[in-house]
C-alpha positions in Angstrom: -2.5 11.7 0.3 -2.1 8.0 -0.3 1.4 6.6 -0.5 2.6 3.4 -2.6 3.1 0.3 -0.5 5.6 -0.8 -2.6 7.7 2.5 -3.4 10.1 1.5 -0.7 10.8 -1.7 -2.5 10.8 -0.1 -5.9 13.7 2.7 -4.4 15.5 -0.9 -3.6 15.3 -2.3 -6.7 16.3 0.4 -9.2 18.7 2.2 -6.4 21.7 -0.1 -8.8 22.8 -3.5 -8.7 25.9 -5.4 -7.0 28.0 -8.2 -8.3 26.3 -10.6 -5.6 22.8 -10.9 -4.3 22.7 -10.9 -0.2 19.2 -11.9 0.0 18.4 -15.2 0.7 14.9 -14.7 -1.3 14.1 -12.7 -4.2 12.8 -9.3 -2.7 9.7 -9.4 -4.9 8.1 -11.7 -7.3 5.9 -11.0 -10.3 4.0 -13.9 -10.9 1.7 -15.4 -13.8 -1.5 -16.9 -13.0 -2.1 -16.9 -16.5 -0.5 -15.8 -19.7 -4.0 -15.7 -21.3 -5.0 -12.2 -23.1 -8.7 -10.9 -24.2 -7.2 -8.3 -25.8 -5.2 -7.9 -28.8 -2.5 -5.1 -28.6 -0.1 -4.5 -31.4 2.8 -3.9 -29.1 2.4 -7.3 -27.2 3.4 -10.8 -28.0 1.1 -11.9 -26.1 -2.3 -9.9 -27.8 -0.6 -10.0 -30.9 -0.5 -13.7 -30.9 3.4 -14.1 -31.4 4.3 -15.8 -29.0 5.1 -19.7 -29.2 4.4 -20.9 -25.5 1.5 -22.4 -24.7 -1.2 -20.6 -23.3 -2.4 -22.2 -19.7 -3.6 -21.2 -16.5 -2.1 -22.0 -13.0 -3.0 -24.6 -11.5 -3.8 -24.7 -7.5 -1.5 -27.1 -6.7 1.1 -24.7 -7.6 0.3 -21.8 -6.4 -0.3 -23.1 -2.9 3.1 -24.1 -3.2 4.2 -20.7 -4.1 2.2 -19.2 -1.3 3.3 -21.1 1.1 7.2 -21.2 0.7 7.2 -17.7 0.6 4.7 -17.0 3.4 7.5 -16.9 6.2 9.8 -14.3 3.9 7.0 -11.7 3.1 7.8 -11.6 0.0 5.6 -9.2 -1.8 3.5 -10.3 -5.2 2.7 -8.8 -8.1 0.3 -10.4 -10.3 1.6 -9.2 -13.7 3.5 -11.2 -17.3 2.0 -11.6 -20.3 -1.7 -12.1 -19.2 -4.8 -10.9 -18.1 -5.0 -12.5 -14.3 -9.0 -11.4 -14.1 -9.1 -14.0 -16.5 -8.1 -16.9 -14.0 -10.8 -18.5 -12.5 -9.3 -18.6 -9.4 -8.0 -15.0 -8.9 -9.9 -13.8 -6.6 -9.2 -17.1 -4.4 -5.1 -16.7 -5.2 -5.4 -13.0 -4.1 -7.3 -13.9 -1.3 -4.5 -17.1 0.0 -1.8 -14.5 -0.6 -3.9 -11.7 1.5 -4.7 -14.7 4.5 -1.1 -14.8 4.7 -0.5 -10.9 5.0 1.5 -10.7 1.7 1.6 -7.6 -0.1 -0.1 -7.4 -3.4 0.2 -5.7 -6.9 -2.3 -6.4 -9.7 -1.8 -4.8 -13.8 -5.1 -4.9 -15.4 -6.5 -3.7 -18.9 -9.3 -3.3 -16.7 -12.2 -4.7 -18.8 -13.3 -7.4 -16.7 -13.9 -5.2 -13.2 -17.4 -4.3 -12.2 -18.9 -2.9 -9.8 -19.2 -6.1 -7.7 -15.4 -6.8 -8.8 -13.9 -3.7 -7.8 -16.2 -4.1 -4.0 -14.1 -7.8 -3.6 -11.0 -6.2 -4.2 -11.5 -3.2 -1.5 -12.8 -5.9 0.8 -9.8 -7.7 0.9 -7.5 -4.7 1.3 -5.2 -5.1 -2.2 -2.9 -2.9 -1.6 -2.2 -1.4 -5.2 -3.5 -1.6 -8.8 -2.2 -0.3 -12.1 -4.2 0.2 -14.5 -2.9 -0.1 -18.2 -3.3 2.1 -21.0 -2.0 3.0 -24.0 -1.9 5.9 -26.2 -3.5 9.0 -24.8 -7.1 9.5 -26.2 -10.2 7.0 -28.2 -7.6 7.1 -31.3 -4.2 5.9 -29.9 -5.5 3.4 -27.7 -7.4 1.9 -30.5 -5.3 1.6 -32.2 -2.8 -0.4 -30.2 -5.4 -2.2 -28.5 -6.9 -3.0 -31.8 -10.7 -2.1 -31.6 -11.1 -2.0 -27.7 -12.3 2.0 -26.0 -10.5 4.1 -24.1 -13.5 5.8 -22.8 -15.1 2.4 -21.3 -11.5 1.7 -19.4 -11.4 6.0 -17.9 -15.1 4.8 -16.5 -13.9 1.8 -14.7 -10.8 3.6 -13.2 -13.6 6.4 -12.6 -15.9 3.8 -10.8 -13.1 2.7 -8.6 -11.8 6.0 -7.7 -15.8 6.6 -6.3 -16.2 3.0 -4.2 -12.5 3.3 -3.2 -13.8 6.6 -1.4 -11.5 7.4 1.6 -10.0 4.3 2.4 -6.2 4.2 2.7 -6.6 0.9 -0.5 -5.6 0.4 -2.8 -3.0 2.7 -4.1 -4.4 3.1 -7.8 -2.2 3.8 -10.6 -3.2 4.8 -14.0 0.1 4.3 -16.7 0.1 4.6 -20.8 2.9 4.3 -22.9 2.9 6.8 -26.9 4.4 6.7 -29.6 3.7 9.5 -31.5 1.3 11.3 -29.5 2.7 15.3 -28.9 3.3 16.9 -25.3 -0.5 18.2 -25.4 -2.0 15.0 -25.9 -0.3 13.7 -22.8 -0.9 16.3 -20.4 -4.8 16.1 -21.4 -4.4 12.1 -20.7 -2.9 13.1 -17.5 -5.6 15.9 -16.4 -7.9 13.4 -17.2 -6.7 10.5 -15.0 -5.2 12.5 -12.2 -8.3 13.2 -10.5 -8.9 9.3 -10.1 -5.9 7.8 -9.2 -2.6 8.1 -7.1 -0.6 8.4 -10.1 -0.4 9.0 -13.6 2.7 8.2 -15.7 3.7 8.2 -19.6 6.3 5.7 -20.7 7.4 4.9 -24.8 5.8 2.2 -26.4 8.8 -0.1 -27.3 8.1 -1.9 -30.7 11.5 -2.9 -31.8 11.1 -6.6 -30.2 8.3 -7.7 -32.7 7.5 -7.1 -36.8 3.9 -7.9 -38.2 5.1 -11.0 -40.0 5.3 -12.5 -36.5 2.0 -12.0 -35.5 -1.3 -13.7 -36.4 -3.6 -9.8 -36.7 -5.8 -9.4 -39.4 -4.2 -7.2 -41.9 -5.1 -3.9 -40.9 -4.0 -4.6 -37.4 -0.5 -5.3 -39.0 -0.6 -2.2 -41.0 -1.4 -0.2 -38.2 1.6 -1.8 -36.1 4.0 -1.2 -39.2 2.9 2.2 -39.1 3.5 2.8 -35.7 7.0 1.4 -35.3 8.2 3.9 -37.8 7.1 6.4 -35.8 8.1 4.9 -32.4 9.9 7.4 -29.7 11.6 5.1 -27.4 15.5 5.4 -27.0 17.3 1.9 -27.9 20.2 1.4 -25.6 21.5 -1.2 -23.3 21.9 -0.4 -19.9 22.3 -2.9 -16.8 19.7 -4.2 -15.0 18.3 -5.2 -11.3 16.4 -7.7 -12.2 18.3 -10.8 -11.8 19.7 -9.6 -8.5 16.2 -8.8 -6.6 13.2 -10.2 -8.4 12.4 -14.0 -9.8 9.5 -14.0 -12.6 7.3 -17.0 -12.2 5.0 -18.2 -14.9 2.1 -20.0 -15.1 3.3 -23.3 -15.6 6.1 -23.5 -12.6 9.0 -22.1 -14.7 11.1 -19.1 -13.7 12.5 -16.8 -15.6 15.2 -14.3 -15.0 13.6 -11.4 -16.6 10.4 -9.7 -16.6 10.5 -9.1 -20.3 10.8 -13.1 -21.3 8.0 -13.8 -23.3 8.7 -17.1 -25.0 11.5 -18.7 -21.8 14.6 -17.7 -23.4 15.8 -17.5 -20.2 14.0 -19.8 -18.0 16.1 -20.4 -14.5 14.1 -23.2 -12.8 11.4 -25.0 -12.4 9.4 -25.3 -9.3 7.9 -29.1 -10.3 11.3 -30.1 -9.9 12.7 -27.9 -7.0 11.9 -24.5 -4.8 12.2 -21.4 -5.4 15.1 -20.6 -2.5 17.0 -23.4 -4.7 16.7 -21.5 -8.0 17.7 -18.3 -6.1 20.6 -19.5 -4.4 21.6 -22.4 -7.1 21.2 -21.7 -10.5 24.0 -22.2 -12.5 21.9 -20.3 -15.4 20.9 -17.5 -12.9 24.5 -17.4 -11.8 26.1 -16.6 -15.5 23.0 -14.1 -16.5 24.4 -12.4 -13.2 27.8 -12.2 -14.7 26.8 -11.3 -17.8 25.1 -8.3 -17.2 27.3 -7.1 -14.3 29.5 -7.2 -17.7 27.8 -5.6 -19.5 27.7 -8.6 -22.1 24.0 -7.8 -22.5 24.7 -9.7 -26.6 25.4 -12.8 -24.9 22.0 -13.1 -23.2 19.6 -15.4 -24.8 16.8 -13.2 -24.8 19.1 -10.5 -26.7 20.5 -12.3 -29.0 17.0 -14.0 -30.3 14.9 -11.0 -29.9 15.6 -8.0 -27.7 19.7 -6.8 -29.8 17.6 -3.1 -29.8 16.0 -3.3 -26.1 16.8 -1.0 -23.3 17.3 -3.6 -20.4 17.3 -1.4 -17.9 13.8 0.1 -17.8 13.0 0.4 -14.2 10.5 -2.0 -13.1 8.7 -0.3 -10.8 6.7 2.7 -12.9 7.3 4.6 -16.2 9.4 7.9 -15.6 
């Protein structure tokens, strides 16, 4: 039975936080190659084309730069934010450069982008662990939410994987959907169906509360559909602390950081790496400092991201995997 390469970092992470960080360097970074989408999910600023950064790609330069300042920490990667990275031009070159430099590496994926010939590059260069996203449980719920794009195409890739993956020890695959609605039948069926295929199979709750239809540019009955959906959303809405800004940077395409995974539009941008490194941001930031404070506080309403967007969120979902 395979194990995940990261659960030992994950047990760190969400094991609680401290008032001060010891590290000298994050202990893991999620990282942005691009915040480009080719699909269009409701629950998503990104897909549902809310959000009011620009939309850009990585450039080299940057990344090298990335790569190579945290080369001599290990610091594990995961290639995750508010994009598709298959969509980079570059990715299999950027995974490859963190690989060259034994880094550990992550990859979420809607998956529709990895062929045959895709899924043998990946193998080859030993990734070590790939989620696969879903949502809903079935051809209906993830329509639905992923607004005209099939379920049953996305259970063939994971399928095709499982079968070149074979018997080799990578990478870990993990298959993870978040409902709204959907009943306790409906998600053991998703499960039985995946759990064949991959490593692990987990169910989340879709959490709508950060976006209404009137923010989004969907055709109409895309924002009928999400209206519908957040009335009958499951997720509990409670603020809890978080590890984030205590173990973990969030770097986006362009070179700015970000305290928290769940920053869509830099409400809470930390840094910038054009104008300094990431070890200075880490150590340094005054900004990165007081969101510390905050939510070793508990002043979760003072945070910039809360008060604009997120006064419903649960802050304190566990980064590593859906429970």
């Amino acid at each position: 039975m395979r194990s995940n390469p990261f659960e030992s970092i994950y047990q760190s992470l969400n094991s609680g936080i401290s008032e001060t960080t010891s590290h000298d360097m994050p202990m893991i970074i999620d990282i942005e190659i691009t915040n480009a989408c080719n699909f269009s999910c409701l629950f998503c600023h990104t897909g549902a084309k809310a959000s009011k950064r620009a939309t850009g790609f990585m450039p080299k330069e940057l990344y090298e730069r990335i790569i190579n300042e945290i080369a001599p920490f290990r610091i594990p990667l995961r290639f995750i934010r508010w994009g598709e990275p298959t969509l980079h031009k570059g990715f299999f070159e950027y995974l490859n450069m963190a690989k060259d430099k034994n880094l550990m590496c992550h990859i979420n994926t809607n998956g529709s982008l990895l062929d045959k010939d895709e899924i043998n590059k990946l193998l080859e260069m030993k990734l070590d662990s790939l989620k696969f996203s879903f949502q809903g449980t079935d051809e209906k719920t993830y329509n639905e939410m992923r607004y005209g794009k099939s379920f049953t195409k996305l259970v063939n890739t994971v399928k095709l994987f499982s079968e070149l993956r074979g018997s080799l020890a990578y990478p870990y695959l993990h298959a993870s959907t978040t409902v709204t609605y959907e009943t306790d039948e409906m998600i053991q069926s998703f499960k039985d169906l995946l759990a064949p295929y991959c490593d692990l199979v987990t169910v989340g709750h879709t959490n709508l509360s950060h976006i209404t239809s009137d923010q989004t540019r969907l055709p109409k009955g895309a924002r009928k559909i999400l209206d519908d959906l957040k009335c009958a959303e499951s997720i509990e809405k409670r603020y809890k602390t978080c590890n984030e800004v205590y173990d973990k940077l969030s770097i986006n395409w362009d070179g700015t950081v970000s305290a928290c995974c769940g920053d869509y539009d830099n409400y809470m941008i930390v840094g910038d790496l054009s104008r300094t490194s990431i070890q200075d941001i880490w150590k340094n930031s005054e900004k990165l400092k007081l969101y510390r404070s905050l939510l070793s506080e508990y002043r979760h309403s003072e945070l910039p991201l809360c008060k604009t967007c997120y006064d419903t969120m649960d802050l304190r979902v566990p980064i590593s995997r859906e429970q």
